[in-house]
N, C-alpha and C positions, 0 to 999 in steps of 0.2 A: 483264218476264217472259222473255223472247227471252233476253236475258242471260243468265238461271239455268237454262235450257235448257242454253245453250250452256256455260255451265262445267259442268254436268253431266255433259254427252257430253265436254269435254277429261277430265275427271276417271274418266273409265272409270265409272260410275252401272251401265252395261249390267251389265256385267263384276262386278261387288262381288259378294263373299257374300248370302245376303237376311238373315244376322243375322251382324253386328259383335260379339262380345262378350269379353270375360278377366271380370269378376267380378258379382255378382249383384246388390250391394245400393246399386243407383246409380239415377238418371234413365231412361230409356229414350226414344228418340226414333224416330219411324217417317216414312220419306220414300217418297214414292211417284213415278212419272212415267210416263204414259200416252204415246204417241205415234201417232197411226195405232192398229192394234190389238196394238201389242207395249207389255206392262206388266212397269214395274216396279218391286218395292220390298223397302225396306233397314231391318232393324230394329237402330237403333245404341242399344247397352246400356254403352259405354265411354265414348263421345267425344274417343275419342284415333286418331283419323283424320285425315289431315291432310286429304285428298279430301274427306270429310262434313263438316269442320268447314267449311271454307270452303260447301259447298254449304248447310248449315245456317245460318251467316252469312248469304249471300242472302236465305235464305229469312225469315230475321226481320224481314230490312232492306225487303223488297218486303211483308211484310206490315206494317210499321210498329209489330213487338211493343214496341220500348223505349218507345213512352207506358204501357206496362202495369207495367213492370220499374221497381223503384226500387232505386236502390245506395245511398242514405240513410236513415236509421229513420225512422219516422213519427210521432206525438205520441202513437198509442196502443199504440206496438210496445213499449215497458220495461212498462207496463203488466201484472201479473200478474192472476189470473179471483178469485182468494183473495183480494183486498185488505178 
């Protein structure tokens, strides 16, 4: 966790817009970072930052999101509701 702190603050986190955006009909991602009593947070609606992307990267990797993510179909993903 120290880690993603610290690329954080290399990445200028303080400093960013609180919303990231160019278009509307995407993902949305919200980061936040408390310290002591100074907060703060970043709503990234693009993900074409390179600062957030990596800080976003961290943050999957320290929460262990890819057991949830699959990049292969699944045996009932072709499957249609109509069959």
């Amino acid at each position: 966790m120290a880690r993603l702190v610290v690329v954080m603050m290399e990445n200028g986190f303080f400093s960013m817009p609180d919303l990231v955006r160019t278009t509307t009909d995407i993902p949305t991602l919200s980061i936040s970072l408390k310290i002591g009593t100074v907060k703060k947070s970043v709503l990234d609606k693009n993900g074409l930052s390179k600062q957030l992307f990596e800080i976003e990267r961290l943050i999957d990797s320290a929460g262990g999101t890819n057991r949830w993510v699959r990049s292969e179909p699944t045996e009932h993903s072709d499957k249609t509701i109509n069959q």
